[in-house]
N, C-alpha and C positions, 0 to 999 in steps of 0.2 A: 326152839324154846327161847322165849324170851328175858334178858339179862338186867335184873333189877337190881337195883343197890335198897337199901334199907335206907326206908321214909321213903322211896320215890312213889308211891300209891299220893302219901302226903303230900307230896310236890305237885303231881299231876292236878290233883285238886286246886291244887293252890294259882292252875294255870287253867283253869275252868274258862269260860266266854265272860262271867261275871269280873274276872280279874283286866281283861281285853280292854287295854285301853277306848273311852267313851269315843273318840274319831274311830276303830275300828268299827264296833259294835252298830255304828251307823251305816255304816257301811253295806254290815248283812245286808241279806234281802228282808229280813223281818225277825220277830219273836218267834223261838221257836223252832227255825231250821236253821240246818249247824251250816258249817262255810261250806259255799260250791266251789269243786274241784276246780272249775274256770274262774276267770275275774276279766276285767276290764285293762288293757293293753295301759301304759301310761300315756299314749298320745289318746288317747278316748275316755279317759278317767273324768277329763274336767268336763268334757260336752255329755257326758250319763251322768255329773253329778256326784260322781265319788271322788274319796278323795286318793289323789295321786303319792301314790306309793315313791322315796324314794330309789335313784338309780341303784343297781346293788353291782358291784364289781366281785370278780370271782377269781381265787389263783386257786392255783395245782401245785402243792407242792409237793413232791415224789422220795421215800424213803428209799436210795442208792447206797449201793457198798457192801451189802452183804456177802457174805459173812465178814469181811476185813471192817474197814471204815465206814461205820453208819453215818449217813448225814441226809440232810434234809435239802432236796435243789428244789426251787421254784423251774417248773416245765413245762407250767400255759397260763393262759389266762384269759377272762372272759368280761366282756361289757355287754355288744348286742351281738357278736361275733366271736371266733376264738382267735388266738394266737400262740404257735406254739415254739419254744425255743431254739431256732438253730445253733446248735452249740458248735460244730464246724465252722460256721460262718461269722458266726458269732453277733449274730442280730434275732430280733426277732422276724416271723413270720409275718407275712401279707394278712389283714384280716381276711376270714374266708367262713363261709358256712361250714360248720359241725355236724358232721359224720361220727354211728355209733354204731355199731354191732347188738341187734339183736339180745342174743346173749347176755350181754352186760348190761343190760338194762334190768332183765331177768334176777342177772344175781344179785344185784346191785338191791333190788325190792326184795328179795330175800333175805339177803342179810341187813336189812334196813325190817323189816318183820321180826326177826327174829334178835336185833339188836338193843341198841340203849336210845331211846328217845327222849330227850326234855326239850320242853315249849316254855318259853318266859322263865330263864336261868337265870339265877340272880348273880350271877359272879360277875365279879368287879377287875379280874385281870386275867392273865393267861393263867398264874398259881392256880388260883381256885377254881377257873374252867377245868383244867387235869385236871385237879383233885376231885372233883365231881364226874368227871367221865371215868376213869380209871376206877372206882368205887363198883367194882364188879364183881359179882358172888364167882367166877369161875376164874376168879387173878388171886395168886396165892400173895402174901405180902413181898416175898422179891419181887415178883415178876411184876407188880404192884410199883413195887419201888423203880426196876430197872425202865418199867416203861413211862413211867413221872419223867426220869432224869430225861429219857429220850425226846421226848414228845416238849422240855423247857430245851432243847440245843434252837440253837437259833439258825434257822435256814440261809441256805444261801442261795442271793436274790442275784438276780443278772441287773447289774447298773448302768445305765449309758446316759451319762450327763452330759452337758455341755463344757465341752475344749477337752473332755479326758476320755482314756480307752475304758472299753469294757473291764468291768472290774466284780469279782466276785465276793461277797460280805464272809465274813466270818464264821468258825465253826465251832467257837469252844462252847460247852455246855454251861445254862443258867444257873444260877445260885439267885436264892430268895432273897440274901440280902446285898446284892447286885441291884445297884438302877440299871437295869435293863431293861424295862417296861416304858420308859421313854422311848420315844422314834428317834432313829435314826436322822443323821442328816442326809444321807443317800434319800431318806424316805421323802424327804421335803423337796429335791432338786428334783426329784424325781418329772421329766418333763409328760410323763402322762398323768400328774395331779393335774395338769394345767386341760388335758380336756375332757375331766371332768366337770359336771356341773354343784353347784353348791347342796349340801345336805348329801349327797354319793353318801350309803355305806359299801361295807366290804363282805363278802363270804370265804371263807378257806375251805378245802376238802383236802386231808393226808392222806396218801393213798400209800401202799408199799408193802414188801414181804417182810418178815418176820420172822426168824426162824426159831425164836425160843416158844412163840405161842404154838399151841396145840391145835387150836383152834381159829376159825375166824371170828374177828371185833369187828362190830360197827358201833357206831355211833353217831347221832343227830342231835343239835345242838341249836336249839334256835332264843338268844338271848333277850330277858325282857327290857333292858337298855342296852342299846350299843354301845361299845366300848373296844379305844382303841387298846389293840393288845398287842404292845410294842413292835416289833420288828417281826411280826406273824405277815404282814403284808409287803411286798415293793413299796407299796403308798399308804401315807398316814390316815388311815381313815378307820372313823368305829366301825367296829367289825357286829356284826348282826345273827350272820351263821357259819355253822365250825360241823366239817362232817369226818368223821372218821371211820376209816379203812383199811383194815392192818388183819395180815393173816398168815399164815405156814404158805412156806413158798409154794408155788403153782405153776404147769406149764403154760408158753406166751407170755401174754402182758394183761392177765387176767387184771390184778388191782389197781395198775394204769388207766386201763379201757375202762374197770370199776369206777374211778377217781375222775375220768374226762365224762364219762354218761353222767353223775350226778353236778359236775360243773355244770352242764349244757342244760341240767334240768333248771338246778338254780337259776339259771340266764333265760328263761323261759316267763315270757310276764307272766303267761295262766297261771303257772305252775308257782312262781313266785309269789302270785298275789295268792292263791290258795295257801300257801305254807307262811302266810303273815298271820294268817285269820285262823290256820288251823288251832283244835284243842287239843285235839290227842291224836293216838299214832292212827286211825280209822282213818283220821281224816288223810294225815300226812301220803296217808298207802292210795285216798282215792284218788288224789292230787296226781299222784304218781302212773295208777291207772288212767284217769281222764288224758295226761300228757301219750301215753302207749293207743292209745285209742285212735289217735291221731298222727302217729306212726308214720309216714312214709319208707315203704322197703324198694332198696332198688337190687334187682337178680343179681347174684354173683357170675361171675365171667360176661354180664357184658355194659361192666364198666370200670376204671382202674381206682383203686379204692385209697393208692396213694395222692389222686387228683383232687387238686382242691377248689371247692363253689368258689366263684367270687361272689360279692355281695350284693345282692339285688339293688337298682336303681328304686325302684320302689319298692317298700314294703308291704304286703297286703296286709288288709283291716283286722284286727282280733274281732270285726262285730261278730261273725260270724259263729266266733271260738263262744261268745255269752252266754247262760245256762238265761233261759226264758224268763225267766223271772228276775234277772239284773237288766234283762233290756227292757221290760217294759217299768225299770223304777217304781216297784210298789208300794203305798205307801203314800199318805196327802201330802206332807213334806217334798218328796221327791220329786223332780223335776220331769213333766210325761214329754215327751216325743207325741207332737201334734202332727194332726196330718199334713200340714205342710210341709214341717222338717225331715217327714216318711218323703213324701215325696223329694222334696230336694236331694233325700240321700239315694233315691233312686234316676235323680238326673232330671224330674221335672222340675220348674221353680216357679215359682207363684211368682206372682205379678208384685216387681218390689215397690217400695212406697213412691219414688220416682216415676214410675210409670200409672201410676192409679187416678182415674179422669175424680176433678171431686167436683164437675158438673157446674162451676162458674167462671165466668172470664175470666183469663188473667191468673186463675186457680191454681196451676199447676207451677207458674210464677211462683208467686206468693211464696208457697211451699218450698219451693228451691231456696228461696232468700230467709227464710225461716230454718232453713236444715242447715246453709250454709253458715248462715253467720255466728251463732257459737262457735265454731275452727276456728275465724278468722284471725286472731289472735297467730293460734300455735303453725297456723301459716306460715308464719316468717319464723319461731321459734323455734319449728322442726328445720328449719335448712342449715341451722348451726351443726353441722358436719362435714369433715373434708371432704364425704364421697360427694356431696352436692356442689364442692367447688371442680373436681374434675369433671362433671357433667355439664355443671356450666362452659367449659373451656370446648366439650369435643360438640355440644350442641349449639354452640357458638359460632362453629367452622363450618358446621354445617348449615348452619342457619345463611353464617353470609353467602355460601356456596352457593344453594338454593336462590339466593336475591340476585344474586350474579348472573348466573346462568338464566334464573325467568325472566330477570331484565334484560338480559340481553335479545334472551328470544322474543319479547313484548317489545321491544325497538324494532325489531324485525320485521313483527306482525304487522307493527301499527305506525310503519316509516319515521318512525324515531317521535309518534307523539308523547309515545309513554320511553322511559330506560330505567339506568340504571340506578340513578340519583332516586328516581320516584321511590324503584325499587327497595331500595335502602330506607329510603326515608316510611314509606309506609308498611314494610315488615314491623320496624321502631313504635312508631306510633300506636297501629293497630295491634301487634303482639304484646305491647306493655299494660294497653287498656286493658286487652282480654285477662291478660295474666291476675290484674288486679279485680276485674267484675265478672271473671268466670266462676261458673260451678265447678267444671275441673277444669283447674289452673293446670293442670302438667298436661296438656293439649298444647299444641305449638300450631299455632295458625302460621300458615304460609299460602305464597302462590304454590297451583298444583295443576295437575296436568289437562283435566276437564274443562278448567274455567281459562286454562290459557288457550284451549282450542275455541270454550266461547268466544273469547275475546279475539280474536284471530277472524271467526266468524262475522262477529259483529262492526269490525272493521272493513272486511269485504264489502258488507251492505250498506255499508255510508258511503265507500267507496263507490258503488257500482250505479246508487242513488242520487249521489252529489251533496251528501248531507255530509256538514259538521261532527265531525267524530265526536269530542268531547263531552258538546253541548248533547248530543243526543244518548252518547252512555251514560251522561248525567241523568235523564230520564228514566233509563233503564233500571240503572239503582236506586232511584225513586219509589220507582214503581217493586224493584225486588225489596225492598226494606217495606215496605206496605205490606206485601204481602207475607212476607216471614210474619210481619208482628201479626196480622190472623193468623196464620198458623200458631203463635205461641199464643194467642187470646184463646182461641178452639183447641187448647191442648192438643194439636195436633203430633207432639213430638210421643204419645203414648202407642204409637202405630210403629215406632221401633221392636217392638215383641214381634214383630214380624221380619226383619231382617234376621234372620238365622243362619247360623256358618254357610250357607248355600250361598248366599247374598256376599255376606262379609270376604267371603274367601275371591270367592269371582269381582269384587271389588277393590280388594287388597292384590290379588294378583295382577290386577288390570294396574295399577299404581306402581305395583314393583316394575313390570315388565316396562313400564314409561321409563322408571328410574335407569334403570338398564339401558333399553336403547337411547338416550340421550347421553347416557359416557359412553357408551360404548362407541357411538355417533361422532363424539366430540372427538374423541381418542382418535377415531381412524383417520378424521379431517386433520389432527396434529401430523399425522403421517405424510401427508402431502406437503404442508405447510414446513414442519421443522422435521423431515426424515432422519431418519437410521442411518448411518454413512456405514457402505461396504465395507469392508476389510479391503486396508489397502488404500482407502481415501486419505488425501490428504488435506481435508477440507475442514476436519477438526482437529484438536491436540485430543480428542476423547477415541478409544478403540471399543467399536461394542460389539461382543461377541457371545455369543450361545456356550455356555459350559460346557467342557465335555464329559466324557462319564467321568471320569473324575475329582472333577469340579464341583464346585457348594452347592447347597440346593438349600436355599431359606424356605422357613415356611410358618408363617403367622398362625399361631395357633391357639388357642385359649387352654392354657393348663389351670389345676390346682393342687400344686405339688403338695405333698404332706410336709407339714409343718415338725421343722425338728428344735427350733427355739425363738425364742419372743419377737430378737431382731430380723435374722432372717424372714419369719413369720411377715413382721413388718413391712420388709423389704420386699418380699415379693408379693405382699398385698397392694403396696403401694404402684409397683410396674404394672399389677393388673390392672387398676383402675385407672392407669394412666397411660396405657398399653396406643389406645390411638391416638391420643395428643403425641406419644411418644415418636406413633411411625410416621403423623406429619413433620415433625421435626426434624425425623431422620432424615426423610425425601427432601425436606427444605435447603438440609445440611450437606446431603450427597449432591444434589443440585448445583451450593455453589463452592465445594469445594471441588468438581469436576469443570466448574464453568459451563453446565450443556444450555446453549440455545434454547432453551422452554419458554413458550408464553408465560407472563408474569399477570397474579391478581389485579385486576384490573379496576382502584376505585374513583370514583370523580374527586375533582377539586377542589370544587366549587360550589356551592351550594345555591343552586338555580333550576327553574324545569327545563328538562331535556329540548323540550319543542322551543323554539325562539319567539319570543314576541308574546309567551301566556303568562299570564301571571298565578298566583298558585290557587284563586278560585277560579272557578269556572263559568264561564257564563249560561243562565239557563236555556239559552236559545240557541247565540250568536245568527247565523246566518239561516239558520232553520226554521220554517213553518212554526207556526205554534199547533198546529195538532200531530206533528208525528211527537211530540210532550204525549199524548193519547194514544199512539198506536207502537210507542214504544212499549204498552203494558202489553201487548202480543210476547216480541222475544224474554222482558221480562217474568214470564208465567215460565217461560221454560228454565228461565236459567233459576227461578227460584225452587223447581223440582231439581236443578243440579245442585245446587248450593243445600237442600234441606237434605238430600241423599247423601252428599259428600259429606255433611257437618254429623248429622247421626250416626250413617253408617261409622265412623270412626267415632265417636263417641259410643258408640256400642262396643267395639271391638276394646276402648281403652278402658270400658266400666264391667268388663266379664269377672264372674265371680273369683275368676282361677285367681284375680289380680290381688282380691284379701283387700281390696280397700278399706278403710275404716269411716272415711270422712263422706263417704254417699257420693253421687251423681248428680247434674243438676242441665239435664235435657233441655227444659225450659228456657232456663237462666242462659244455658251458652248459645241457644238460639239466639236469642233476645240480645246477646252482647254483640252475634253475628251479625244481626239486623240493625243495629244503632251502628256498627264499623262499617258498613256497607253505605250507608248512607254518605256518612264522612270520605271513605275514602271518593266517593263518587262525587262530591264539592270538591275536595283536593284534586281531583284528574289521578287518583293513586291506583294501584290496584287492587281488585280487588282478593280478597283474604277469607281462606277456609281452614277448618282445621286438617295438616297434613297429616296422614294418614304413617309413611315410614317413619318422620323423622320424629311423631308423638310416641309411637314404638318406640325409635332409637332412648327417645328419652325414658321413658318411664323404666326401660330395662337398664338405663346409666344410672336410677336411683331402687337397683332392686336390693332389698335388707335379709339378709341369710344371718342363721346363725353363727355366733363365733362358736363357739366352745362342742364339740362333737367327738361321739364314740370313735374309737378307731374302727374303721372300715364303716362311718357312717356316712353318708352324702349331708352337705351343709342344708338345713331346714331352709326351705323360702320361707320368709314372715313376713312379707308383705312389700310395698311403694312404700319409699321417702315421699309421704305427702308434705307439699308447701308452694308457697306462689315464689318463692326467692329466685329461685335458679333459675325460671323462663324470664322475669323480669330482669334480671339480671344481664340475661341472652340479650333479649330484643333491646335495651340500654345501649349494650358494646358495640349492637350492630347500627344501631344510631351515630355512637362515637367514632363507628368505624370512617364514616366521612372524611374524618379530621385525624385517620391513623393513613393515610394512605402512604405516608412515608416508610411506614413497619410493614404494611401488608402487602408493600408493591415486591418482594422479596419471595412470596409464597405461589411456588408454581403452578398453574394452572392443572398438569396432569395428577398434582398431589389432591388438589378438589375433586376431578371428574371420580380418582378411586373413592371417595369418601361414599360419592353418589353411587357410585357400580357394589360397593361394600353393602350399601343401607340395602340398596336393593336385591341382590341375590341372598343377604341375609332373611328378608321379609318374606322372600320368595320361599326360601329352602326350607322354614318353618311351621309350614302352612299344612293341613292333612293334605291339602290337594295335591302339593309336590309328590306326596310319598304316592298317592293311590297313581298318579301318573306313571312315576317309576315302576308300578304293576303291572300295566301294561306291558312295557318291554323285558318282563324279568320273567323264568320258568318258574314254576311253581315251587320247585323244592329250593329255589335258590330266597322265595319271599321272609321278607322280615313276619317274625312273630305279631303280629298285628292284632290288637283285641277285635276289631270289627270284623274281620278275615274269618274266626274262630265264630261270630254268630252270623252273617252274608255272604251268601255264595260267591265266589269269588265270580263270574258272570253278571253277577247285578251290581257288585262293585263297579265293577266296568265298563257297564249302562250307565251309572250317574256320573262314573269320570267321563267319559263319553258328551253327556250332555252336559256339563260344566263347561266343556271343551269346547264345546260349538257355541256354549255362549257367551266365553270370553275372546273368541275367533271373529264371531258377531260385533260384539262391542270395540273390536280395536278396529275393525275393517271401519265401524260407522264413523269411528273416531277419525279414520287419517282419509275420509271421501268426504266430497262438500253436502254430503247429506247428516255429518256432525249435529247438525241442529238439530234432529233429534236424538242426539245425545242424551240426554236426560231422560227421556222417556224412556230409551234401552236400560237403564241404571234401574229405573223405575217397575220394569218389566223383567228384573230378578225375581222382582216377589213374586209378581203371577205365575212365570215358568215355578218357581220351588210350589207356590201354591198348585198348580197343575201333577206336579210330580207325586202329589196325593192316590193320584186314580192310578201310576205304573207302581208305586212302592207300599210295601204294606209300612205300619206305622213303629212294628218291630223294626224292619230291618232303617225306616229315616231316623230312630234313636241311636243306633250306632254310626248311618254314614254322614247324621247331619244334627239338627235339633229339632224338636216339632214343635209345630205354632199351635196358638192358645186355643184354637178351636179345636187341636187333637189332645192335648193334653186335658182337658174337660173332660175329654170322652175318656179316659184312662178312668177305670177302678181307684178309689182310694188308697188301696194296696199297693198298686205300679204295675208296671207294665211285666210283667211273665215274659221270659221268652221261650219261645212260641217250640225251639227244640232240644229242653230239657232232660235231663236222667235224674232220677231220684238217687237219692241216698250222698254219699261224700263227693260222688264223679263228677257233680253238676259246680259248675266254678261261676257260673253266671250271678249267683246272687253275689260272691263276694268278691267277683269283679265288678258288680256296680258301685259298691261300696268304696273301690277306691277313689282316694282324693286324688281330683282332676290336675294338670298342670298349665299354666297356661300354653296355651294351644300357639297363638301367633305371638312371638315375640322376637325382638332379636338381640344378639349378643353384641356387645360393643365393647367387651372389657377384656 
């Protein structure tokens, strides 16, 4: 039977759709139909169009003491996870997923059926909330009275502030003309106000026995303004809904288990967002049902029910959870989901405006410098933050590292015509122009590994010829910068939609595995050079010894401890971001506070070219023919298919959606800047410069933006790149100045460089799908990671295309390190035909999950998207709302 007070028929009216505030009411799907039990998650509120429901916070607070000392303890509590009070230990619990019984969900809609419901309460504080719930035809005026007085005792909150012990709040009972309806200060220190977001309300649920009622109470309470009601919460925040659950004792923990299933409801967005919009109790009970519908039961005896979830690394989509008529926003006003954005959410992507030919020379230019130049401005105005100064600092290290070492192996190559001065001097040069005339500035041109083995090549052949090195790779750049600029005249750079992770990954790998074997190279050579001394040697005052078991064990690790107050907070955000500058300094410092023998940074002193007797143009000839000027465009042709693979291929991988750019791409543009620096550097005798492929990773992941402010047991949001040109300009500046530091720099060890290179690379390496489906290979099946592709590709065709990735990054390093390198390029080139070939062994299903598909399969795709192909009807099938989830980026690495 249901428990009405007199006037609540009046009331209910009074909380009709008509009274619904005007932002709900739009909300609906229409005129007409009442609220659906589903709604829109708050991460997918703004992209459907609705509007985004504040966070709502949830405590439990629990009626203990009966029969002796009744009082009120807070014993959980809810954001997007629960947390429940170790009172033993005297902290809170790990956030974790919430586990419920059956049962109590049961009773809990039953006596919610059969109890007190009001929607849009007008009570103005905790007073008149009781006196409005209490207002029940089966409460005689004691029991009336005795449970007012109970219901104003002010609970007791578990407090943990900072520098003081747990401390438990007070228990005497309210009085009306008591300020007590002000918060507390516990409620203001409280340090999980701080991760909250702004606009947070609060919900309460009382749960607990009773032993003078006869009966069971419930009650539902959902207020038409929030309002804080004093020291009802831990945390000062207006309170929104108040559930109550009070009843003649029972055996177990029936009103507990009552009191945690209706929190877990509350904290439920569907369920939330249905109980904002509800009118009356029909609605509130289908809310209820819809949440039961989608149930998960897991058997009793074979699982431990005191075990608790940890919190998912990703959360899946609520699209799926949407009642049909809030996804397709009905209605002219609303915002539709075109078939593009269908597609996008299914994994296909339309051809973005960067890549779109518009059919005249120069065209796709144009456009680039049209998109870019509105940013150019907030360019330099977004780098005004610290995290952009320690990026500057560790891509600086690495920056000179990388000059160092190319230079030094380009002296090598080319018996000392090019070094390390060049080297220096035109990373400087060439990286400060780009930084300032690129489409994407946080690209870091460097020397890289293909164009050093060009070059390496192209010195043998002058060699072997009798021709003028200089003079004739000054032709060669000639001729490579001619033909870059057709390629950006014929929009050539729109043939990128065809490099697909197949490409990128076997291109990225191929660059990591460079990175690698040259520390790793350099390292073993230091072993000959500066050895290890036995135990026992008297050759140093240094003893170096292998730990025993007992001994330290370091281990560089990337943590995110949880935050217990601002400074700390501070501080250990600050070691993050400053984690590798931090371990060069230690190695600097171990270095000379041990005194070891290590090779020293090695910069020039002098500002001259390496070769004796050049001056720093070049002549176009010198001793050479005037027509190999003409048959210089032969090697030319190839190294400008290196150079347009090397420069895109990494501009693809740095422009993938996962990355949330805001500020666009500009394919054309960074051509076009590579073709004008090619030129230059090839009058200077400099080398030449592509964009690197790790160390443009390393950067853009040293300016990645996460949220601050996060639920407990929530993972910090990625929001996107620090876009801005500061920080590379900056780089390439310091590595100019570096010339004239060599006083400061001659101090920093050699071996502290080679790890920076060994770090960039097995990070780039370990992050790639390719790593992982490798490791599949040598692992048994029941020992495999949870993998989404694994779940729709047989795990045998997985390891068909790992398989041939394998042969063809095996391919590409054999041509690399045998004098048949010159065609180099054309292998890079010949990713795309192999992945294009790989059409006729893979169906188009299974290249959506092990890979992406090119524009001429996704054409062929239905509007709808792509089905796969071995579905089950009904809840079992997870494939549609695992396409749904948001992607992460895929290749990145960690440097903080």
């Amino acid at each position: 039977m249901e428990m009405k007070l007199p006037g609540q028929e009046e009331f209910e009216a009074s909380s009709a759709p008509r009274n619904i505030p005007s932002g709900e009411l739009d909300s609906n799907p229409g005129p007409g139909t009442g609220p659906s039990p589903d709604g829109p998650s708050d991460t997918e509120s703004k992209e459907l169009g609705v509007r985004k429901d504040p966070l709502l916070f949830i405590q439990l607070n629990e009626l203990l003491g009966w029969p002796q000392a009744l009082e009120w303890r807070e014993t959980g509590r809810w954001v997007l996870f629960e947390e429940k009070l170790e009172v033993a230990a005297g902290r809170w619990s790990a956030p974790h997923v919430p586990t419920l019984a059956l049962p109590s969900l049961q009773k809990l809609r039953s006596l919610l059926a059969e109890g007190l419901v009001l929607l849009d309460c007008p009570a103005q504080s905790l007073l008149e909330l009781v006196e409005q719930v209490t207002r029940v035809e089966s409460l005689s005026p004691e029991l009336r009275g005795q449970l007012q007085a109970l219901l104003l005792q002010r609970p007791q909150h578990y407090n943990q502030t900072t520098g003081t012990r747990p401390c438990w709040g007070s228990t005497h009972p309210r009085k009306a003309s008591d300020n007590e309806e002000a918060p507390l200060r516990e409620q203001y220190q409280n340090p999980l106000r701080q991760k909250l977001p702004p606009g947070a309300e609060a919900g309460t649920v009382l749960a607990g026995e009773l032993g003078f009622l006869a009966q069971p109470l419930g009650a539902f309470v959902r207020l038409r303004d929030p309002v804080v009601l004093g020291s009802l919460t831990e945390v000062s925040l207006p309170s929104r809904f108040f559930c109550l659950l009070l009843g003649p004792p029972m055996l177990g923990k029936g009103y507990h288990e009552m009191g945690r299933a209706a929190a877990v409801l509350l904290s439920d967005p569907q369920f939330q967002w249905s109980v904002r919009r509800a009118s009356n109790l029909h609605d509130l009970l289908a809310a209820l049902d819809a949440f039961l519908e989608e149930v998960t039961v897991l058997p009793p005896g074979r699982w431990d029910p005191t075990a608790r979830i940890p919190p998912p690394k990703c959360l899946p989509s609520q699209h799926k959870r949407l009642p049909s008529q809030q996804r397709e926003i009905r209605g002219p006003s609303g915002p539709r989901l075109t078939s593009a954005e269908d597609r996008h959410r299914h994994g296909l992507h339309a051809p973005s405006q960067e890549l779109q030919r518009t059919g005249r020379l120069f065209g796709g230019l144009i456009q680039d410098v049209r998109r870019k130049a509105p940013w150019y401005p907030s360019d330099f105005l977004d780098a005004l933050h610290l995290q952009c100064f320690s990026a500057v600092l560790y891509i600086y290290l690495a920056t000179v590292t990388n000059a160092i070492t190319f230079g030094g192996l380009l002296g090598d190559a080319t018996d000392g015509a090019q070094g390390v001065l060049e080297s220096f001097l035109g990373t400087a040069v060439a990286g400060a122009a780009f930084c300032l005339m690129a489409g994407q500035p946080l690209t870091i041109l460097s020397s890289t590994g293909p164009v050093l083995v060009f070059e390496r090549l192209l010195f043998s052949f002058s060699r072997d010829y009798s021709l003028d090195y200089l003079p004739f790779r000054l032709w060669v750049g000639i001729w490579v910068a001619t033909f870059c600029l057709v390629l950006v005249a014929t929009e050539a750079s729109v043939l990128v939609r065809y490099f697909t992770r197949f490409t990128e990954e076997g291109f990225c790998a191929l660059i990591s595995l460079i990175f690698i074997y040259d520390a790793v190279g350099k390292m073993l050579n230091l072993t000959h050079t500066y050895p290890i001394q036995k135990p026992g040697s008297s050759t140093y005052g240094c003893l170096c010894q292998y730990p025993g078991p007992g001994g330290n064990d370091s281990q560089w690790i990337r943590t995110r401890p949880k935050d217990r107050d601002d400074i700390v907070s501070m501080v250990r955000k600050g070691l993050s971001d400053f984690s590798s500058v931090l371990a060069i300094l230690l190695g600097c410092g171990l270095d000379a506070f041990l005194g070891l023998a290590t090779p020293k940074l090695m910069v020039p002193r002098e500002f001259k070219p390496t070769l004796p007797g050049r001056g720093w143009l070049v002549s176009p000839f010198g001793t050479n023919p005037w027509w190999w000027s003409v048959a210089a465009a032969l090697p030319a042709l190839l190294l400008s298919i290196l150079i347009f693979m090397d420069q895109q291929i990494t501009a693809v991988i740095l422009n993938r959606v996962e990355y949330r750019l805001q500020k666009g791409a500009g394919f054309h543009l960074d051509l076009f800047c590579v073709a004008v620096l090619m030129l230059l550097t090839s009058v200077l005798g400099l080398p030449w410069y592509v964009s690197a492929t790790v160390i443009s990773l390393a950067h853009m992941d040293s300016l990645r933006r996460e949220s601050r402010a996060c639920a407990p047991g929530e993972l910090r949001n990625f929001l996107g790149i620090r876009e801005q040109r500061l920080t590379g300009l900056v780089v390439f500046i310091l590595t100019g100045a570096s010339i004239f530091l060599a006083p400061v720099l001659k101090f920093i060890p050699m071996p502290v460089l080679y790890g920076i290179f060994l770090y960039m690379g097995v990070a780039a390496l370990s992050s790639i799908q390719f790593t992982k489906r490798v490791k599949l290979l040598l692992m048994p099946a029941k020992h495999q990671p949870d993998l989404l592709l694994l779940r729709h590709v047989p795990l045998t065709r997985v390891h068909l295309f790992t398989a041939i990735q394998l042969v063809c990054l095996g391919l590409l390093w054999i041509i690399k390190s045998t004098p048949a390198a010159i065609i180099f390029p054309l292998m890079l080139l010949g990713l795309v035909g192999v992945r294009k070939a790989l059409e006729r062994v893979f169906s188009p299903q299974e290249l959506l999950w092990l890979d992406e598909l090119m524009p001429e399969e996704e054409r062929s795709i239905p509007e709808k998207g792509l089905e796969p192909e071995h579905s089950f009807s009904g809840s079992d099938s997870e494939d549609s709302e695992l396409m749904y989830q948001p992607k992460a980026p895929e290749i990145n690495i960690s440097v903080n």
